[in-house]
C-alpha positions as CSV (number, residue, x, y, z in Angstrom):
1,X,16.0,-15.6,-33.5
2,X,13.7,-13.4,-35.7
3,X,10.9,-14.6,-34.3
4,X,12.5,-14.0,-30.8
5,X,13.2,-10.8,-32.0
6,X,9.3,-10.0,-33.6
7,X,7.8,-11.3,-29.6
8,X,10.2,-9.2,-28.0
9,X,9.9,-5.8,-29.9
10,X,5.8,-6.2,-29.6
11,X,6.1,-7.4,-26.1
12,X,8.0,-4.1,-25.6
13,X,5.3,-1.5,-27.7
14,X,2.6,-3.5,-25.4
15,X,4.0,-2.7,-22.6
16,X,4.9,0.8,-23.0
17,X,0.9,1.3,-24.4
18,X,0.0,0.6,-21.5
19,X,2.3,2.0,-19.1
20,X,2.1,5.2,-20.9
21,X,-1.6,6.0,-21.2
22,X,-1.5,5.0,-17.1
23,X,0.9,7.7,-16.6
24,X,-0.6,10.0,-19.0
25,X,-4.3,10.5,-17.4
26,X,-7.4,8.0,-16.7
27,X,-8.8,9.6,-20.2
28,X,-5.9,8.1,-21.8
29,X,-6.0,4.8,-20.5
30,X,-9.9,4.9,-21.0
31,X,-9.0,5.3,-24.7
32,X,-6.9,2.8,-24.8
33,X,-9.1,0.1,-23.4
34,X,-11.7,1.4,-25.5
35,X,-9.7,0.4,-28.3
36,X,-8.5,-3.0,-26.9
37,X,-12.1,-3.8,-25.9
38,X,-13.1,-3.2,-30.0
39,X,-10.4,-5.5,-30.9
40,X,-10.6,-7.8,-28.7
41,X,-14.5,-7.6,-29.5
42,X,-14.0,-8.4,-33.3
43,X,-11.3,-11.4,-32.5
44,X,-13.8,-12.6,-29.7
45,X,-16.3,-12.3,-32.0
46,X,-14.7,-14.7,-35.1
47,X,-13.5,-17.4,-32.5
48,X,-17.6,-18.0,-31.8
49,X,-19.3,-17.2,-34.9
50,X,-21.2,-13.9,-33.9
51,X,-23.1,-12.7,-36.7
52,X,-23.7,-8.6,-37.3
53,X,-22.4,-5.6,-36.1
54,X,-24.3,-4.9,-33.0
55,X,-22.0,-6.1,-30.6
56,X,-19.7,-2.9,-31.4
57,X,-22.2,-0.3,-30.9
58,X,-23.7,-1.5,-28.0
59,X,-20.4,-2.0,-26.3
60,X,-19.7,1.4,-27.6
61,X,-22.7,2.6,-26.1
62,X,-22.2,0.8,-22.1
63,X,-18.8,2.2,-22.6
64,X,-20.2,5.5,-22.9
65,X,-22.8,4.8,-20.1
66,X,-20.1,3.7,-17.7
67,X,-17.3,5.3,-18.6
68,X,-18.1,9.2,-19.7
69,X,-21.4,9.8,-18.6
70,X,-20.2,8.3,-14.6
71,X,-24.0,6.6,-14.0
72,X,-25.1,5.8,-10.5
73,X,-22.9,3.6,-8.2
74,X,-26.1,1.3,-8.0
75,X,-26.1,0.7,-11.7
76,X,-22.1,-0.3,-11.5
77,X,-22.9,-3.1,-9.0
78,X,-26.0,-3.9,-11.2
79,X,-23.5,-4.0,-14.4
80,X,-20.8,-6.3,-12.0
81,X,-23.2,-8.0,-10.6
82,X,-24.2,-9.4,-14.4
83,X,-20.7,-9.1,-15.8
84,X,-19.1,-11.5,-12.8
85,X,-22.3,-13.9,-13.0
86,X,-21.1,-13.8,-16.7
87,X,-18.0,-15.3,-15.5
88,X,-18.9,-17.4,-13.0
89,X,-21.0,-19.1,-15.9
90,X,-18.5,-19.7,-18.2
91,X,-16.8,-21.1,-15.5
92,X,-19.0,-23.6,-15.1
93,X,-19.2,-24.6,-18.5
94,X,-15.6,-25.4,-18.2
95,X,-16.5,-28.4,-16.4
96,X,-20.4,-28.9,-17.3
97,X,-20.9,-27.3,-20.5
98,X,-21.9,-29.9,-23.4
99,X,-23.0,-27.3,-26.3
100,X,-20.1,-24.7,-27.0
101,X,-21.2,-21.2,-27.1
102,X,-20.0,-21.3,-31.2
103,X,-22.9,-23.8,-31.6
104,X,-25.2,-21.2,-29.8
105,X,-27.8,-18.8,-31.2
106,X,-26.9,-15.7,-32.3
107,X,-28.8,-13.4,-28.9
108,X,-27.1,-16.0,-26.5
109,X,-23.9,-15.1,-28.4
110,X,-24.3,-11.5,-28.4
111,X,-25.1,-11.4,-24.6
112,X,-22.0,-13.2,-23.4
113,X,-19.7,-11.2,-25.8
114,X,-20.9,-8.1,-24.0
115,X,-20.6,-9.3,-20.1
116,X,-17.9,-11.0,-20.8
117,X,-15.2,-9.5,-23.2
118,X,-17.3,-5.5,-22.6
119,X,-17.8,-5.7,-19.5
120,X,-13.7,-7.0,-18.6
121,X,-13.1,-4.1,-20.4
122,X,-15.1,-1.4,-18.8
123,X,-14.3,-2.7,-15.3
124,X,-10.7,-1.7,-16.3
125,X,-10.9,1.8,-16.9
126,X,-13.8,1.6,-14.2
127,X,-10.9,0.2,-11.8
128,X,-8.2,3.4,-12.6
129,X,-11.4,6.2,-12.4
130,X,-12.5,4.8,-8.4
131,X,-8.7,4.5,-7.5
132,X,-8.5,8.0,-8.4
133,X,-11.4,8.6,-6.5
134,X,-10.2,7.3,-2.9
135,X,-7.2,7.3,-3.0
136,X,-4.8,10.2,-1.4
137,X,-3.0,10.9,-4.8
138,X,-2.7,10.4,-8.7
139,X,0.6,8.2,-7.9
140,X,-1.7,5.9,-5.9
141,X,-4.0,5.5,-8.5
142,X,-1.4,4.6,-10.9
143,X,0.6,2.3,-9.0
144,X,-2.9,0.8,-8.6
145,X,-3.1,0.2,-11.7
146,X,1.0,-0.9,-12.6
147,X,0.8,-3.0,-9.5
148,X,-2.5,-4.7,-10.9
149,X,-0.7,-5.3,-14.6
150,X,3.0,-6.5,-12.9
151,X,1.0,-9.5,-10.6
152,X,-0.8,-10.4,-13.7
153,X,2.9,-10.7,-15.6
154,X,4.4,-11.8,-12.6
155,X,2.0,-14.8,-12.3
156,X,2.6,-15.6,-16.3
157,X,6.2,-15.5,-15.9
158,X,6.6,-17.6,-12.5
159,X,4.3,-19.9,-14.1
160,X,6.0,-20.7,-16.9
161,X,9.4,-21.0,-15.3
162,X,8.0,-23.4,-12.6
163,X,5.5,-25.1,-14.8
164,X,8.8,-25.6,-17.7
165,X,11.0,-27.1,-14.4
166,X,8.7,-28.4,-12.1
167,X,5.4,-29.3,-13.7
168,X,4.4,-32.7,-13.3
169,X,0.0,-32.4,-12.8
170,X,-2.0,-31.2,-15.0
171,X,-4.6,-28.2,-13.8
172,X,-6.8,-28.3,-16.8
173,X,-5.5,-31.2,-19.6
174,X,-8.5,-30.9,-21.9
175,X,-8.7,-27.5,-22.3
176,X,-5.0,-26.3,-21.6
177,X,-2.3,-29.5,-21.5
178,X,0.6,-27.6,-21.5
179,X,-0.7,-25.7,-17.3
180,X,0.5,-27.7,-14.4
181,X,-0.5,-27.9,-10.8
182,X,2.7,-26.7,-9.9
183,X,3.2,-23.5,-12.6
184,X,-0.1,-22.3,-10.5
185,X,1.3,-22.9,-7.4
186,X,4.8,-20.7,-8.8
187,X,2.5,-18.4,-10.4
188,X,0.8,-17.3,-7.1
189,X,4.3,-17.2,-5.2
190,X,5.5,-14.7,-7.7
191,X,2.4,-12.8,-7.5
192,X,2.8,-12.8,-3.9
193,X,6.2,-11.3,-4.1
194,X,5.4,-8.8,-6.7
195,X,2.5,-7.9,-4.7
196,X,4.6,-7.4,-1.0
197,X,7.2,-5.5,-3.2
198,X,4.3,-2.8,-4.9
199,X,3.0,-2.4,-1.3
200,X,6.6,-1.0,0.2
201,X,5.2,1.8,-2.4
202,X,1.4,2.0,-2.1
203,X,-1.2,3.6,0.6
204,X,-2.5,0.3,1.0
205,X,-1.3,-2.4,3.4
206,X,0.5,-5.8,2.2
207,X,-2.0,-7.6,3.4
208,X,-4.8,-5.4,1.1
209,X,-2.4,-5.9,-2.2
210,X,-1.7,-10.2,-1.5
211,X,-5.5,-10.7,-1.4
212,X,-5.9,-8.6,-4.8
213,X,-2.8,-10.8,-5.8
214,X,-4.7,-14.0,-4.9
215,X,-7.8,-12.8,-6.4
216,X,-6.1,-11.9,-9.7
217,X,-4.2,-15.3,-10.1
218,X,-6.9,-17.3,-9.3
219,X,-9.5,-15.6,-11.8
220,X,-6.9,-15.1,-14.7
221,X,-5.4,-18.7,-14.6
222,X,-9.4,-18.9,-14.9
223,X,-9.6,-16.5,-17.6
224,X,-6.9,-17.8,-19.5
225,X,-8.7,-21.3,-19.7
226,X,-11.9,-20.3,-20.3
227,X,-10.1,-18.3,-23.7
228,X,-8.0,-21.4,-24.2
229,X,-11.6,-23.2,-24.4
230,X,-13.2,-20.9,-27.1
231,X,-9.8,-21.5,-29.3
232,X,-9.9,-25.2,-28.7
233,X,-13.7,-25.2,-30.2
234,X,-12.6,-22.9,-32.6
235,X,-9.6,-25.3,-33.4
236,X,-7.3,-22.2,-34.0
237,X,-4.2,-21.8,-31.9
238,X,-4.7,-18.1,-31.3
239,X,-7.3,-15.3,-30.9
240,X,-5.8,-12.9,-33.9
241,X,-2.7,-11.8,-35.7
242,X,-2.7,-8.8,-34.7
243,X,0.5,-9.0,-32.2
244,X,3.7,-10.3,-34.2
245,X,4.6,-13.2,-32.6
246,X,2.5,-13.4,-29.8
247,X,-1.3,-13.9,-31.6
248,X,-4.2,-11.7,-31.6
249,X,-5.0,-9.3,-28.5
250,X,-7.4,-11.2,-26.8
251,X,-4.5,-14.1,-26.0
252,X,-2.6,-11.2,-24.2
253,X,-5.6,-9.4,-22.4
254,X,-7.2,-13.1,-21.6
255,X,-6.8,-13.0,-17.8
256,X,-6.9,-9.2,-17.4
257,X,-9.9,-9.1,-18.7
258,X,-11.4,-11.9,-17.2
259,X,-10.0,-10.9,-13.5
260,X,-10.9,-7.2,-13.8
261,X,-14.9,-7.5,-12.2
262,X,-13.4,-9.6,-9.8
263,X,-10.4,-7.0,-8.4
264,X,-13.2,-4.1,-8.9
265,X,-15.1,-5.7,-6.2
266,X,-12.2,-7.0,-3.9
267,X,-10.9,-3.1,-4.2
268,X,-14.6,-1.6,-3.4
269,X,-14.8,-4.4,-0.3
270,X,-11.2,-3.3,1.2
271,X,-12.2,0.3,0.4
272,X,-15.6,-0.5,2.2
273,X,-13.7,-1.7,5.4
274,X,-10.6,1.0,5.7
């Protein structure tokens, strides 16, 4: 029961972190992520062995780049185009890769750290500022960005349940035994839902928020096993300590992070199109 208790009461600060600094202002939440991207950073860091302190001050500086100093449009599809080939990569390596990135040299390291855990966590903040920017008010923007987070918890949640009751395949048994076929499959239903529920609410159309829905699922059940994979090299069963009961950061923000190039660029596309 205490530990029940310890998960419940972080699960609650977590949550009201992040729902506060949304409805606060995008400075807030830019702050925020700019503190989760440091930790997440250092825990990322440990799990693969990257030596020195340069990761943190160039992340510091892109986040300055991107973030405060609003560069050219041009040079955030440059920085997307990188960050989601990033992804895609590690993807890959899921199924091909035979030399773990811990085994790597330090610059190979120090380059995937940046795309991969920075850039997730630029694209976050970048996500609230462009809502802001076309959409018809601040509530829009936020919802945005509450709708984004609740799919994401959503698809945990219904996964879990149906994976617990249901779950018979396994999606990924090497890297992640305990994810089924059929917690996916529950995970994307509930997404779905949550998504048709946020949209009663939004600007957008249902049909605009279930393709973000599908999009985020998808690349965060991605996410999450692409993490799972670092920790399994790693042979540690989470990120960090930093969350009572629940591990380090990273194990929390795993398929936000991941997911967040990926829902930039399905935002900009239905944007593009409306």
């Amino acid at each position: 029961m205490n530990e029940l208790f310890k998960r419940a009461i972080t699960g609650f600060i977590y949550i009201f972190l992040l729902l506060s600094a949304i409805m606060l202002d995008a400075s807030a939440f830019d702050f925020l992520f700019l503190s989760f991207g440091i930790i997440c950073l250092f825990e990322f860091k440990r799990l693969v062995r990257l030596k020195g302190l340069s990761v943190f001050i160039i992340f510091l500086f892109v986040w300055w780049l991107f973030i405060h100093l609003k560069v050219s449009v041009f040079s955030v599809y440059i920085f997307l185009l990188f960050t989601i080939l990033a992804n895609v990569y590690l993807t890959l390596l899921l199924f091909y890769g035979k030399t773990p990135l811990r085994l790597r040299d330090n610059g190979y390291k120090l380059l995937i750290s940046l795309l991969y855990i920075g850039g997730g966590c630029v694209f976050i903040p970048l996500i609230y500022k462009k809502e802001c920017d076309v959409v018809y008010s601040q509530f829009d923007a936020q919802l945005t960005m509450i709708g984004i987070l609740c799919i994401i918890w959503a698809s945990d949640s219904f996964a879990y349940l149906t994976g617990k009751s249901f779950g018979k395949h396994k999606l990924f048994e090497r890297i992640s035994p305990k994810k089924t076929i059929e917690g996916f499959v529950g995970g994307l239903v509930g997404a779905t839902i949550t998504s048709s529920i946020i949209a009663f609410y939004s600007s957008r159309e249902t049909w605009e928020w279930i393709v973000l829905a599908v999009v985020l699922v998808v690349t965060g059940t991605i996410g999450d096993l692409v993490e799972s994979s670092f920790k399994r090299v790693a042979n540690v069963k989470d990120s960090g300590t930093i969350l009572p009961g629940h591990g380090g950061l990273l194990d929390r923000l795993d398929s936000l992070v991941f997911a967040s190039p990926f829902a930039y660029l399905v935002l900009q596309i239905l944007d593009y199109f409306n």
